[in-house]
C-alpha positions in Angstrom: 90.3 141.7 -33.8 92.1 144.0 -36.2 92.5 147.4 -34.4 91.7 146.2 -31.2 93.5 148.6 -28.6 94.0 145.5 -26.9 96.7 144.5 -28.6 98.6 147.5 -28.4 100.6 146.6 -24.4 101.3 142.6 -25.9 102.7 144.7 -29.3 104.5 147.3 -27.2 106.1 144.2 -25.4 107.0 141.9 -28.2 108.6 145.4 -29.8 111.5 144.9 -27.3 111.4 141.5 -26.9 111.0 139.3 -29.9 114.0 137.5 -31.4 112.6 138.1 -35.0 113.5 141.3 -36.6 110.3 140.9 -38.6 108.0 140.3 -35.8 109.9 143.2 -34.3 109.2 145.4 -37.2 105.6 144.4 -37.7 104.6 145.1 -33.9 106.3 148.4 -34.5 104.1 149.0 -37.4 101.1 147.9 -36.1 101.9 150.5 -32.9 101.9 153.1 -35.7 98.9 152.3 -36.8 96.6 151.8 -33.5 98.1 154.5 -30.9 95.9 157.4 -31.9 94.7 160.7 -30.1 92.5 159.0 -28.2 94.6 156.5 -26.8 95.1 156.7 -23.2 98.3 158.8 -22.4 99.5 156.7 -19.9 99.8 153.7 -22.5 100.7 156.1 -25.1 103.9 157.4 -23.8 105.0 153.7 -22.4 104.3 153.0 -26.5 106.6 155.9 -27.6 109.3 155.2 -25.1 109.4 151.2 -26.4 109.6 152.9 -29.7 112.1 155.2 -29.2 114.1 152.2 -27.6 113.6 149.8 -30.6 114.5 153.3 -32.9 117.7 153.6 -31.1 118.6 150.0 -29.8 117.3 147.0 -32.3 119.0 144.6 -33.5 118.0 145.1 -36.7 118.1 148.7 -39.4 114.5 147.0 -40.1 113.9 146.8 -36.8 115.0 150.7 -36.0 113.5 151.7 -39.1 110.5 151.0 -38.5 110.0 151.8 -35.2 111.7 155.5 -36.0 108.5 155.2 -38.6 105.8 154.4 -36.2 107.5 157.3 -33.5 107.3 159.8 -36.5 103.5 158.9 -37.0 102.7 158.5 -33.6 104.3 162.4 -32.0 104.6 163.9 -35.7 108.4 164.3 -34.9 110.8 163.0 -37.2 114.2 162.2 -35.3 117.0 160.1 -35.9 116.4 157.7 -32.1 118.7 159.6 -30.2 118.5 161.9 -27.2 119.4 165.7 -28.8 122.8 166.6 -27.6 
């Protein structure tokens, strides 16, 4: 099901782990869209630490792109992926 919280630990993992940039991308978008306020923190921050892996690590500009997107909508803080110096 569409929006299933369910799906957000498999998505967190394929994040890091697919070999397709788009699958990649797409898992990081969908992250974006179903970690929400009432998401449990524990599984939240595991989500925004995949994230800011993908942002910092991927393959991929798609790949970091979007991931840096679905950080940004997930904390509300806009960053570049790396640790401030």
């Amino acid at each position: 099901m569409i929006g299933d919280a369910k799906a957000i630990l498999p998505l967190a993992k394929a994040l890091l782990n697919d070999s397709d940039k788009n699958v990649r991308g797409a898992c990081a978008v969908a992250l974006g869209v179903l970690v929400t306020s009432s998401t449990k923190s524990s599984i939240k921050g595991l989500v925004v630490n995949n994230l800011k892996s993908a942002a910092a690590n991927d393959a991929s500009d798609f790949g970091k792109q979007q991931a840096q997107k679905a950080l940004t909508t997930i904390t509300g803080q806009a960053g570049t992926g790396t640790a401030p110096g």
